[in-house]
FIPA-246184 format. One record per residue: chain; x, y, z of N, C-alpha, C in turn. Coordinates in steps of 0.05 Angstrom, whole numbers, plus 5000, padded with zeros to 4 digits. Layout:
! FIPA-246184
R   chain   neast   nnorth    nup   caeast   canorth   caup   ceast   cnorth    cup
R       A       X        Y      Z        X         Y      Z       X        Y      Z
...
//
This chain:
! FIPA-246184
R   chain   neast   nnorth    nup   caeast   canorth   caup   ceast   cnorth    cup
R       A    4940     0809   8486     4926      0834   8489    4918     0845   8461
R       A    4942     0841   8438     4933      0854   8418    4910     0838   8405
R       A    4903     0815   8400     4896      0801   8392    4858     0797   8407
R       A    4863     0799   8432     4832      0812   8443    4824     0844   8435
R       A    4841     0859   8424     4832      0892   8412    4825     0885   8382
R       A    4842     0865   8371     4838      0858   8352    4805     0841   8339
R       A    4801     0825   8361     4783      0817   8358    4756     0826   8364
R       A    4759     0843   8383     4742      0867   8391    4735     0880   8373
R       A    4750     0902   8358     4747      0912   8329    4728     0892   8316
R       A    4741     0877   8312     4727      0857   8285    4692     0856   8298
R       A    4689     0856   8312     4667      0851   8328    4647     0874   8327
R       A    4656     0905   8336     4645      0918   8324    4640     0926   8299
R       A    4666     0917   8277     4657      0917   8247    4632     0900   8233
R       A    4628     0874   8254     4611      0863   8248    4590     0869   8255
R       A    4578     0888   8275     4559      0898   8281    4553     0913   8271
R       A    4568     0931   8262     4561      0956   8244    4551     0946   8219
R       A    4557     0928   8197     4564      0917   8176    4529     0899   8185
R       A    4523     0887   8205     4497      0883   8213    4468     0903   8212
R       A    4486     0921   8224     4458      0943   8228    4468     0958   8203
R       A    4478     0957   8189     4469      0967   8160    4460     0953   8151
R       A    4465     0920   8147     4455      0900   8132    4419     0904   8139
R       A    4414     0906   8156     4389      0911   8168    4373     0944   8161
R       A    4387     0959   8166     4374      0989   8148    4372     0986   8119
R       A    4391     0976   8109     4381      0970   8082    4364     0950   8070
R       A    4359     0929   8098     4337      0919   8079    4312     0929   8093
R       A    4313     0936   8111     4287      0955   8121    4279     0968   8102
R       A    4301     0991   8090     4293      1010   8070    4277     0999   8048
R       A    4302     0982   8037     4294      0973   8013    4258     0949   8007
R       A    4249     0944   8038     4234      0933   8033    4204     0943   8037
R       A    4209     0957   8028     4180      0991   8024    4182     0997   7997
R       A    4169     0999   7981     4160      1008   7956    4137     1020   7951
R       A    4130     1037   7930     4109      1056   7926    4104     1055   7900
R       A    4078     1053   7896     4061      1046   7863    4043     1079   7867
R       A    4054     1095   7846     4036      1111   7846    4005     1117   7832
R       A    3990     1133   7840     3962      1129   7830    3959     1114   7798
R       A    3975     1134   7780     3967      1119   7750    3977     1095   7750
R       A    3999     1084   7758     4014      1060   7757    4005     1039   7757
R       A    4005     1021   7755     4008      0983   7767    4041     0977   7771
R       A    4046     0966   7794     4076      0955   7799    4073     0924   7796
R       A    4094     0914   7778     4096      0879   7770    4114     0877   7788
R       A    4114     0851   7803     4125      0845   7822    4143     0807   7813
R       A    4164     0820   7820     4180      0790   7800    4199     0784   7836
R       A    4200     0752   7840     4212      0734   7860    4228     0720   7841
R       A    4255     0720   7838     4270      0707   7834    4279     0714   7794
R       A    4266     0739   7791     4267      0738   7766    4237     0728   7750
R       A    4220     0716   7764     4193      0710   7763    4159     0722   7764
R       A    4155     0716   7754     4125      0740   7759    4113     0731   7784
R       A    4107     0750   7793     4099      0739   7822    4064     0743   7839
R       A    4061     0778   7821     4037      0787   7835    4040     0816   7822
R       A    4020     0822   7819     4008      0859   7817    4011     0876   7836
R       A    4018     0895   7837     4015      0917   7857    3997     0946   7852
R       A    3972     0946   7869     3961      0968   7853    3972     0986   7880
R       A    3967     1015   7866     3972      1034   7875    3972     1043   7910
R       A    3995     1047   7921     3995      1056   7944    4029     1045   7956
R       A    4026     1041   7979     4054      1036   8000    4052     1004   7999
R       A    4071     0984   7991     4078      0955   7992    4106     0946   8008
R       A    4104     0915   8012     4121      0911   8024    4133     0890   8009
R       A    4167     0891   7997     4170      0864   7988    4195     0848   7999
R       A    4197     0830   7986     4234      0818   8000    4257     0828   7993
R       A    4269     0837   8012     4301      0861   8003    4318     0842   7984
R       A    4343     0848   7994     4360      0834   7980    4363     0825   7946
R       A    4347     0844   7928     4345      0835   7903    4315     0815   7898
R       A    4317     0793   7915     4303      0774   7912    4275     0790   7899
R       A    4267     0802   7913     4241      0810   7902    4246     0848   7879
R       A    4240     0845   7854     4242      0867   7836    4211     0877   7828
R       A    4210     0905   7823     4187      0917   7824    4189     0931   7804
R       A    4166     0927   7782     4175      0939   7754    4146     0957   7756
R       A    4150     0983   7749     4122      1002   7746    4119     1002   7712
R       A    4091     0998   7714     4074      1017   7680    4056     1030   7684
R       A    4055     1048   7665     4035      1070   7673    4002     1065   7655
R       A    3992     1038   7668     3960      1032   7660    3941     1045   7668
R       A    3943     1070   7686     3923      1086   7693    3914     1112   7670
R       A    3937     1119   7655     3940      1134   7639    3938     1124   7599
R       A    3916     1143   7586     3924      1142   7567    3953     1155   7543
R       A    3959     1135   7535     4002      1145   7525    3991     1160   7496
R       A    4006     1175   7480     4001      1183   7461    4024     1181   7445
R       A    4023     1175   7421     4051      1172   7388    4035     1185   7377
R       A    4059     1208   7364     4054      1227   7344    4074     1222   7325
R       A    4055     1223   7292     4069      1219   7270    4072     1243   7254
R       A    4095     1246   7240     4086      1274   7223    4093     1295   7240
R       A    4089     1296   7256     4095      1313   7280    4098     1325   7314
R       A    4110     1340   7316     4116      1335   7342    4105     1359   7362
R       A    4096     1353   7387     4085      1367   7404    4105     1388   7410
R       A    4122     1420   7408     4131      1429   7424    4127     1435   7452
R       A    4099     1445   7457     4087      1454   7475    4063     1455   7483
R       A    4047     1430   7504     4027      1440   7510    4009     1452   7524
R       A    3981     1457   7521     3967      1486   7538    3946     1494   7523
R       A    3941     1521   7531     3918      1534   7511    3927     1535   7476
R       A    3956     1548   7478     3964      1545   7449    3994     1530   7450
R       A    3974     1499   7432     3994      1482   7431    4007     1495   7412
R       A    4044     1486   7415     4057      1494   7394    4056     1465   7386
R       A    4075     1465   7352     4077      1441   7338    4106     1436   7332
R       A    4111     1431   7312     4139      1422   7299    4141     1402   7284
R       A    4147     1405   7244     4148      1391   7225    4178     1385   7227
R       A    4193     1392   7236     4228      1387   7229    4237     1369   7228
R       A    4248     1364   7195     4256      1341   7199    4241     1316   7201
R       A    4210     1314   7193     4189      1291   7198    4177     1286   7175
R       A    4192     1294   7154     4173      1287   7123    4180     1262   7115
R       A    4195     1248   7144     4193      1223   7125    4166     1200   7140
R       A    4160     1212   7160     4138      1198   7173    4109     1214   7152
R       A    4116     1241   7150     4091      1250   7142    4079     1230   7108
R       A    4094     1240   7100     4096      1235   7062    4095     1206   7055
R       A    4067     1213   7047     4054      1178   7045    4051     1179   7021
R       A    4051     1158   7004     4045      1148   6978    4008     1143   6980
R       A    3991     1150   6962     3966      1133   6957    3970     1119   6936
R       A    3944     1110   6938     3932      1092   6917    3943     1091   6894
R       A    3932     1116   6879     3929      1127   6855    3948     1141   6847
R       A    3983     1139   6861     3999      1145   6860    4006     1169   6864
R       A    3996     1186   6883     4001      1217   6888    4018     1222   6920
R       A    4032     1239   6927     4037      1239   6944    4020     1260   6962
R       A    4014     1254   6991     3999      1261   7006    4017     1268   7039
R       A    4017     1286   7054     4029      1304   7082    4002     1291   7097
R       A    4009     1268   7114     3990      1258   7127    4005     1262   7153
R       A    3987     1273   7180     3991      1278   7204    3976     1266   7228
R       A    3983     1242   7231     3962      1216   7255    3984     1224   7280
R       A    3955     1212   7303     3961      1195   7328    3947     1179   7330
R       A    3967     1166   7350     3949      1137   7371    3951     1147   7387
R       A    3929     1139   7404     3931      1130   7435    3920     1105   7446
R       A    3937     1095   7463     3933      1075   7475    3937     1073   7493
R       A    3926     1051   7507     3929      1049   7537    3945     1018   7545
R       A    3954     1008   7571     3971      0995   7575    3954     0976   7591
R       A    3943     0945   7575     3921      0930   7585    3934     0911   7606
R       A    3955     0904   7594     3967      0884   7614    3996     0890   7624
R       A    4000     0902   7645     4036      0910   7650    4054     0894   7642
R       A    4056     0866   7656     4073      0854   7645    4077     0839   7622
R       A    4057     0839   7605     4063      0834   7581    4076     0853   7561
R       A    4070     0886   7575     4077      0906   7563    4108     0907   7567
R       A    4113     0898   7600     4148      0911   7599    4168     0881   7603
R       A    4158     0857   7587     4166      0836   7591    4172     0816   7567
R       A    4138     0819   7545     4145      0804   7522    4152     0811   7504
R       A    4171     0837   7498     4178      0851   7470    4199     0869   7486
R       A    4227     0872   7478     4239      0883   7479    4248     0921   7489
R       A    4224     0929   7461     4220      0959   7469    4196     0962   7454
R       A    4174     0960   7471     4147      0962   7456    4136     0993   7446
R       A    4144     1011   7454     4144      1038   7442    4145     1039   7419
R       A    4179     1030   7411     4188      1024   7382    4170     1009   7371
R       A    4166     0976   7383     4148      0976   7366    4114     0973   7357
R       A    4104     1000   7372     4079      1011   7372    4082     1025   7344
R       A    4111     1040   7346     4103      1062   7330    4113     1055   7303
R       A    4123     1032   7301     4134      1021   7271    4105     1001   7265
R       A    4093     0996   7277     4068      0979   7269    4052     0995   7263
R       A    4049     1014   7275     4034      1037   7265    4025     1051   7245
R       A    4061     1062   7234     4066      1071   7210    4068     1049   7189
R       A    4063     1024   7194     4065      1007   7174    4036     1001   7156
R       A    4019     1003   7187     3993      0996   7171    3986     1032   7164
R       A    3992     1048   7174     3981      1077   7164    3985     1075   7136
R       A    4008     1070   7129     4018      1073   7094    4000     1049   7080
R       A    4002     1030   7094     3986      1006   7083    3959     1018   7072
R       A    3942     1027   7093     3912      1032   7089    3904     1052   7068
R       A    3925     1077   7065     3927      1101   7056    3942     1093   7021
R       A    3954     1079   7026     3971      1062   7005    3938     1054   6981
R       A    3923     1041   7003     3904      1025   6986    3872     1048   6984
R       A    3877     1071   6984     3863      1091   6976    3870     1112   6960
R       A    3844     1125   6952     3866      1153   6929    3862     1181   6942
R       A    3874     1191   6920     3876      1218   6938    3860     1238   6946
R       A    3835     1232   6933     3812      1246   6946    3797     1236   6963
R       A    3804     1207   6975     3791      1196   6997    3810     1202   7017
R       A    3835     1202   7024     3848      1213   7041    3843     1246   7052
R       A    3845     1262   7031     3852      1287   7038    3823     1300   7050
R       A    3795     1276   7027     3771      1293   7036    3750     1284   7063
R       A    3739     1266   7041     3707      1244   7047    3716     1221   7072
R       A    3745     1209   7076     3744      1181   7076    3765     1181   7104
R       A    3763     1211   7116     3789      1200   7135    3778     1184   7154
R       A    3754     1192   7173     3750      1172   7190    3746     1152   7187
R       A    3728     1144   7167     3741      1108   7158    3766     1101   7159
R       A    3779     1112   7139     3811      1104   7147    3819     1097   7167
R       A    3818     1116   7187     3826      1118   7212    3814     1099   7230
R       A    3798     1084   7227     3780      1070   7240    3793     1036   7220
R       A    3797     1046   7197     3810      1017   7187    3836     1013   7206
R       A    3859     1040   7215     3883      1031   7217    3869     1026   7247
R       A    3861     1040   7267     3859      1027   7281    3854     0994   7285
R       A    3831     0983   7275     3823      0956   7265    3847     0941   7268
R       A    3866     0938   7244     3885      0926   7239    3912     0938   7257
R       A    3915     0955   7269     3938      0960   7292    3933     0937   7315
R       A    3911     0928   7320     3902      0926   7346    3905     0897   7341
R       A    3891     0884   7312     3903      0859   7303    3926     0848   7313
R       A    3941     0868   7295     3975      0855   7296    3982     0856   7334
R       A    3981     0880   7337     3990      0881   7363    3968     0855   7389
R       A    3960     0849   7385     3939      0824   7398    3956     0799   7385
R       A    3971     0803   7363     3981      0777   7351    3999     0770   7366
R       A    4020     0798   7372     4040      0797   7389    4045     0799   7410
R       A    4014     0803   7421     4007      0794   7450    4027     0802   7475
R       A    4019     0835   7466     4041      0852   7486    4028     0873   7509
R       A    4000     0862   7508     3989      0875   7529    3985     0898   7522
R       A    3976     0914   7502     3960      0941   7490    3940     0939   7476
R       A    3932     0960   7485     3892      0966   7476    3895     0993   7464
R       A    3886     0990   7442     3885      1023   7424    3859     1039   7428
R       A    3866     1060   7447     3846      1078   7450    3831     1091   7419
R       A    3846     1101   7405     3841      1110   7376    3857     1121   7370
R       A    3850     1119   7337     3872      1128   7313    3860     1162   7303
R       A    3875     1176   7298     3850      1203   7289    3870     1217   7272
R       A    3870     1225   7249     3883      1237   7231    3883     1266   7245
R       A    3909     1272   7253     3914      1301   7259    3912     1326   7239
R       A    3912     1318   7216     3918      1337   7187    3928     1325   7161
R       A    3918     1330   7135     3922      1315   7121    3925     1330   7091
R       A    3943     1344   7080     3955      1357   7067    3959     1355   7036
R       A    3959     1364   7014     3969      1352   6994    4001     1369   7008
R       A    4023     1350   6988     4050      1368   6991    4053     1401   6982
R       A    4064     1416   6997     4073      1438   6991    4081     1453   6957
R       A    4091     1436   6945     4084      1440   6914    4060     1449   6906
R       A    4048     1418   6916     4029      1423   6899    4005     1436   6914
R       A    4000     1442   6935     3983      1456   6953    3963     1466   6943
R       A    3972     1487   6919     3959      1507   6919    3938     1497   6893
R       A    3956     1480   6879     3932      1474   6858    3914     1458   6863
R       A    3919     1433   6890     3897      1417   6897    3883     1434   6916
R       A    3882     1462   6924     3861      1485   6936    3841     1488   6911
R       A    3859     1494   6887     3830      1507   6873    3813     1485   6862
R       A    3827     1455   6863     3813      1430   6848    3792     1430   6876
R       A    3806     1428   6897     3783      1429   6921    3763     1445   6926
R       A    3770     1465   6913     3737      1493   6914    3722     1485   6896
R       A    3738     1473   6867     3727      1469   6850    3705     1444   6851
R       A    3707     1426   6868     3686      1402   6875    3674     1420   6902
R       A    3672     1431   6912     3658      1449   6935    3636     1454   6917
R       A    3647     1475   6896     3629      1496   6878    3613     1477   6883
R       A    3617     1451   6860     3606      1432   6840    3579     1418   6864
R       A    3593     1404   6888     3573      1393   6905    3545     1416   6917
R       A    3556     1439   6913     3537      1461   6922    3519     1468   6894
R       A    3525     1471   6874     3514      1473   6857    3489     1444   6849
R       A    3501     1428   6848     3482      1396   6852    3461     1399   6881
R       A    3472     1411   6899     3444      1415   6927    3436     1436   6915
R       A    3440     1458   6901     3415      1477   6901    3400     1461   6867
R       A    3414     1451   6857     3394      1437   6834    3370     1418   6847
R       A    3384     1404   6857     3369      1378   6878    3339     1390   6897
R       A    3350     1412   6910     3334      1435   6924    3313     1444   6897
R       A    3316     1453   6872     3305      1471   6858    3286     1442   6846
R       A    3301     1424   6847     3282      1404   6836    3260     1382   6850
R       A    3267     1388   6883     3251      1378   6895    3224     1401   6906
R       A    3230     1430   6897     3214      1451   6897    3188     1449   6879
R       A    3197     1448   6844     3189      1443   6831    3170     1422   6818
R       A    3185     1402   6822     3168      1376   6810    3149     1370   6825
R       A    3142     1372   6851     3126      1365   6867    3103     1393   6879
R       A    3109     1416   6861     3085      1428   6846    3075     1432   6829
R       A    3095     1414   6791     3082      1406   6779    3063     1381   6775
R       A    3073     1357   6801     3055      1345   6798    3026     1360   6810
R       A    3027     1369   6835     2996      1377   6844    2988     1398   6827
R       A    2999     1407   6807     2982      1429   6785    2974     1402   6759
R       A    2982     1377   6744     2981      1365   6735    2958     1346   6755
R       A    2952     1341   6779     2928      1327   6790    2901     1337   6790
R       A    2912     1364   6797     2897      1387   6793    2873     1385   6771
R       A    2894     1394   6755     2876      1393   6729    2861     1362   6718
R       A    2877     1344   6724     2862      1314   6715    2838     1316   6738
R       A    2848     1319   6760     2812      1325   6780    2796     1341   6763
R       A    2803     1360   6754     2783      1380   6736    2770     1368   6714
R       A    2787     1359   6703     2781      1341   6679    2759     1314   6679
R       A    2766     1306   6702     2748      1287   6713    2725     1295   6720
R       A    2728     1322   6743     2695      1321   6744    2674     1336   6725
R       A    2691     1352   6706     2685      1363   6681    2670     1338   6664
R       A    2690     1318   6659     2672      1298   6649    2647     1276   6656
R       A    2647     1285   6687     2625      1275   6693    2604     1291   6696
R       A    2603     1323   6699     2588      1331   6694    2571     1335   6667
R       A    2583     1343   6651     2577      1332   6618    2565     1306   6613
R       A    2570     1280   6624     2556      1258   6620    2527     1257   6632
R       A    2534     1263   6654     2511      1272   6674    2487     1284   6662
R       A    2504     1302   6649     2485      1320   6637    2472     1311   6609
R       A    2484     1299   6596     2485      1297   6571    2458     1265   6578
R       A    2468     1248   6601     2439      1228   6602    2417     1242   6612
R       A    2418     1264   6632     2396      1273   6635    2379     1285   6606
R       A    2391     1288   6599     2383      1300   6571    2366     1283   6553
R       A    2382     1263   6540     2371      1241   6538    2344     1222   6550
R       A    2346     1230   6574     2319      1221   6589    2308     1237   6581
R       A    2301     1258   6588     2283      1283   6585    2268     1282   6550
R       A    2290     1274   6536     2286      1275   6495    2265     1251   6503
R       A    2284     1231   6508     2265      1207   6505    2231     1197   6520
R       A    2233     1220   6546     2205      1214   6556    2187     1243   6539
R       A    2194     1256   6526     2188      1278   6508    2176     1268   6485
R       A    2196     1243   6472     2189      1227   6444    2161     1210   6454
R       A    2170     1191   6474     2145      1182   6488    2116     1201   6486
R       A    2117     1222   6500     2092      1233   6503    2084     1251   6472
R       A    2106     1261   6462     2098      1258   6424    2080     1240   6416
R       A    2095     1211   6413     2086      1189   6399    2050     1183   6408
R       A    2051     1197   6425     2013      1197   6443    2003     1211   6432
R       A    2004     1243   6432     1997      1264   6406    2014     1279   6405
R       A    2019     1270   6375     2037      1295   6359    2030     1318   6362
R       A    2004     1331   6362     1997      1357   6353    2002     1377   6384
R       A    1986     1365   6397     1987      1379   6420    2014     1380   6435
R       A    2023     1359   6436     2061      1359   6444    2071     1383   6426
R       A    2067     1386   6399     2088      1398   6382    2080     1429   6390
R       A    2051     1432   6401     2042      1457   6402    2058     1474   6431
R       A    2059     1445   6443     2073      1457   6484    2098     1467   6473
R       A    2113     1450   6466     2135      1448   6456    2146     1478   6446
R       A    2132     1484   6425     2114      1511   6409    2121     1538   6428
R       A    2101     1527   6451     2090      1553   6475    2126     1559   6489
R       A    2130     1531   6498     2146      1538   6520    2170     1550   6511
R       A    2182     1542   6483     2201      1552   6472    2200     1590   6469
R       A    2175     1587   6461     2162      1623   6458    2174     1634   6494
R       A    2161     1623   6511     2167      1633   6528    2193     1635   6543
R       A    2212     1622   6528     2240      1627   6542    2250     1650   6520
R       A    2240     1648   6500     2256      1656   6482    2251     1697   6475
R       A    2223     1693   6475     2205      1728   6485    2222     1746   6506
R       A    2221     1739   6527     2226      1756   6545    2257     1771   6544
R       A    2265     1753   6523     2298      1765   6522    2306     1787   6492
R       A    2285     1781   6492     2283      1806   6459    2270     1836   6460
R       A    2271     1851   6447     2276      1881   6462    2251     1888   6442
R       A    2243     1877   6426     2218      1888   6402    2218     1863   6396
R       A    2185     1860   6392     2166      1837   6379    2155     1842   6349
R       A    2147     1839   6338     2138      1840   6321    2120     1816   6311
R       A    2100     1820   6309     2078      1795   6287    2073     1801   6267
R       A    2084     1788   6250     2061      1793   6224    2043     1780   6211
R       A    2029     1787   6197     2006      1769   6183    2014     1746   6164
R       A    1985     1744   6160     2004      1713   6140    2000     1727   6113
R       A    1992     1743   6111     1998      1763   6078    2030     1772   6081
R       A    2039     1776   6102     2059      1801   6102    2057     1813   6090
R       A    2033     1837   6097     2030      1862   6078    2034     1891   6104
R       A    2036     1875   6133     2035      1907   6154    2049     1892   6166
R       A    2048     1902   6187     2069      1888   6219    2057     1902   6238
R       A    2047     1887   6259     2028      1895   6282    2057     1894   6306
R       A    2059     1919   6318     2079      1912   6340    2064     1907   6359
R       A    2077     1887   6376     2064      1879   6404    2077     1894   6429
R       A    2054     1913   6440     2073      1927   6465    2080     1904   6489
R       A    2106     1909   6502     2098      1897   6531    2072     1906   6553
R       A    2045     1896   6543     2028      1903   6553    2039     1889   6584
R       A    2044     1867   6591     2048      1857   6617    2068     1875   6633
R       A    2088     1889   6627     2106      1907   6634    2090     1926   6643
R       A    2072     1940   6636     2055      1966   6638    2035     1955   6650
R       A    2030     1938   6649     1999      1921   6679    2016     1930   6691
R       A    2040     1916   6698     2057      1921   6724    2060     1936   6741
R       A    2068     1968   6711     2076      1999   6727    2055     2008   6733
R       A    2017     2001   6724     1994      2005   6724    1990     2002   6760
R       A    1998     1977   6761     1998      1966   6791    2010     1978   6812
R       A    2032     1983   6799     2041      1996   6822    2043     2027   6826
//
């Protein structure tokens, strides 16, 4: 008798011990990839398949593992500083971060440089499979080539003229290395958050920095005053050579007409002198009379002087 209660028990422990075995792998064999996500899907410890976003089904019992990354989303590393709070007014936070900030340049100065990355997550399982803790090292590759690039510039290409190049170099070479190491990330971009001389010296690289402000503003209004200028002394300098030019052609012009006129003059001389010399004589009289205010003739004794009225003047007033 005891031994059929006994066995009985056992019987329902094994049913019970069944229909849990069975709820839990019911349960367990439902999984959920949410919208940003991709879920990696590993059989035996093995890569198996992708899971994009929504309700899946896999094998309970362990056998099948489900690893999420978040490739829908761009991730963000901040150097130099840290996000307290974000919103309309982000807060910040330097505490404690001057050793990420405080970069060495070129030209041996020190510089308060404040970057991010962002990146995005190209391939999941390369991301949460072939590197240990790829965060770490995003953000030590990062800071390696930041100092690198900034290392190999001076300190007025950092602080002024040169950040987006920079920034466009570290990106370049982040994306290198990390493709070397073939961990499945794609660098959205690099963007200098702020870029400081140190606190020392702050205040004197302000007035060296107004002081090339002045300087480049002073060079545009020269540049301005000289592109004003020169290009209305040339058109007053064309000006006058046009003038000059047609000044001298008028004078030549004139000067052969002249010439013709002497020379067909000598011509009709050389036919008779007397009567040419006499026109010659008349016509001169008659340009030369009308502009003189009293005539006078005199004899060939010069012993009187006969004035000559403008008798033609007085026909005139006669006439009319």
């Amino acid at each position: 008798m005891a031994d059929r209660l006994k066995k009985g028990g056992g019987g329902k422990i094994i049913a019970i011990g069944i229909t849990l075995l069975l709820i839990f792998a019911a349960t367990s064999s439902f999984y959920k990839v949410d919208t940003e996500e991709t879920g990696v899907l590993l059989r035996f410890g093995r890569f198996n398949n992708f899971a994009e976003p929504g309700l899946h089904i896999k094998v309970p019992f362990g056998i099948d593992r489900v690893y999420k990354a978040k490739t829908g989303r761009v991730e963000k590393e901040e150097f130099g500083f840290r996000t307290v709070k974000a919103g309309v007014r982000t807060t910040y936070t330097k505490r404690a971060l001057e050793g990420e900030s405080l970069t060495l340049t070129g030209d041996l100065n020190v510089s308060d440089v404040e970057w991010i990355v962002q990146y995005q997550i190209a391939d999941p399982f390369k991301f949460l499979f072939r590197i240990r803790d790829p965060l770490a090292t995003i953000r030590d590759i990062a800071e390696a080539v930041a100092r690198k690039v900034v290392g190999n510039s001076n300190v007025t290409e950092v602080l002024t003229i040169e950040r987006a190049n920079l920034a466009s170099a570290i990106e370049h070479d982040l994306q290198q290395i990390l493709n070397s190491y073939d961990i499945g990330v794609r660098i959205v971009t690099v963007k200098f958050q702020d870029v400081n001389p140190p606190g020392p010296v702050k205040a004197a690289f302000n007035e060296v920095n107004e002081a090339e402000q002045q300087k480049e503003t002073l060079i545009f209004q020269a540049r301005e005053q000289f592109n004003r200028e020169v290009p209305k002394a040339r058109g007053v300098a064309r000006r006058t050579i046009q003038e000059a030019e047609g000044y001298a052609v008028e004078r030549i012009n004139k000067a052969r007409g002249e010439t013709s006129r002497y020379l067909a003059l000598l011509k009709e001389y050389r036919k008779a002198p007397a009567v040419t010399r006499q026109r010659i004589y008349l016509e001169t009289l008659e340009q030369v009379l009308p502009n003189l205010a009293e005539i006078y003739i005199m004899d060939g004794k010069g012993t009187s002087a006969l004035p000559l009225l403008p008798l033609r003047a007085q026909g005139q007033g006669g006439k009319q």
